[in-house]
N, C-alpha and C positions, 0 to 999 in steps of 0.2 A: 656564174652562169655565163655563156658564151655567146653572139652572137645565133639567131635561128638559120639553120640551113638553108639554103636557096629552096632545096626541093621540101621542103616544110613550108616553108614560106608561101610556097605558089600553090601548095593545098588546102591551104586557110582561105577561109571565105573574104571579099573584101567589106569594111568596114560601108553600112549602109549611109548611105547619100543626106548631106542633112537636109532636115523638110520632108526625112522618105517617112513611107507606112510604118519602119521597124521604130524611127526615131521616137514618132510619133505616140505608139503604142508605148514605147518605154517611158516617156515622158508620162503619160498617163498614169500605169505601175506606179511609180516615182509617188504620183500624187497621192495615190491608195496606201503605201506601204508605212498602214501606221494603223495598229489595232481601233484606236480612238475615232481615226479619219471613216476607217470600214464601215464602224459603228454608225456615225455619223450619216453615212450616203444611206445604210439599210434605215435609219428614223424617217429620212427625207424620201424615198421608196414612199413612204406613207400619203406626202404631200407635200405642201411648203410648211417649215417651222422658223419660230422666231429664235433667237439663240436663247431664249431663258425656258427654253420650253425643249432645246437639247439641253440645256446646264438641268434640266428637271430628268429627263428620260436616261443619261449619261450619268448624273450621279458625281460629275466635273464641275470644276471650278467656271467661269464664266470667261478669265483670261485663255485658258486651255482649250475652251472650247472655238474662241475667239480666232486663235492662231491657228488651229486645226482649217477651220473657215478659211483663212486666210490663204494658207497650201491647197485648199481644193478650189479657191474661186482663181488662184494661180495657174494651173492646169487644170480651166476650164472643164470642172467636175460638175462645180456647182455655181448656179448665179442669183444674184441678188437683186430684192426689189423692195423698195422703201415704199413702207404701208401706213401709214400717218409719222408716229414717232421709230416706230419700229423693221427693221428688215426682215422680212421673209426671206429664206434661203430655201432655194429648189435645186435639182437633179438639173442639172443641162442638157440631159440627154435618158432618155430610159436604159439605153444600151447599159450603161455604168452600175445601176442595179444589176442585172443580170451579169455582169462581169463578177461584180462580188459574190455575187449568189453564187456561183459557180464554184469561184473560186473558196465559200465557206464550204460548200462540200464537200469538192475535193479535200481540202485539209480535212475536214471529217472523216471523213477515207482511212487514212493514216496512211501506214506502212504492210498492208492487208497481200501478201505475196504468198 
């Protein structure tokens, strides 16, 4: 494949600015795109949970559960709060509920044309 044409080229949108709203948003995706992770933020929708209380609801091991935590409190999905011996994990945002939400329905949808 060949070089792109100049005038292809100059119709293509430009790559968004880092730091921009587009990045940002993808970044976020990124965080969500993992059945287990989905799962996880609709538990946390409920309230805060301690992770032996997703390793109960999830029906997952405790390390899996662990590392999922770990990609959502990466992109500030979800944050952590130490409750005696244990961490409570919450939603950082309500909006992220609602993105899932959305997003499980639409997939419910299917391909309905």
């Amino acid at each position: 494949m060949g070089p792109v044409p100049a005038a292809v080229r100059s119709a293509l949108p430009a790559p968004p600015a880092v730091g921009s709203p587009l990045e940002g948003a993808a970044d976020l995706l990124r965080a969500l795109a993992s059945p287990h992770r989905l799962a996880i933020v609709r538990h946390l929708d409920g309230g805060a949970r301690c992770v032996h209380e997703l390793v109960d609801a999830l029906g997952v091991s405790q390390p899996l559960v662990s590392q999922h935590l770990r990609v959502l409190r990466a992109g500030h999905v979800v944050r952590a709060e130490r409750r005696g011996r244990e961490i409570a994990y919450s939603l950082a945002d309500d909006h992220i509920a609602h993105i899932v939400h959305d997003a499980v329905v639409h997939a419910g949808h299917g391909d309905r044309r």
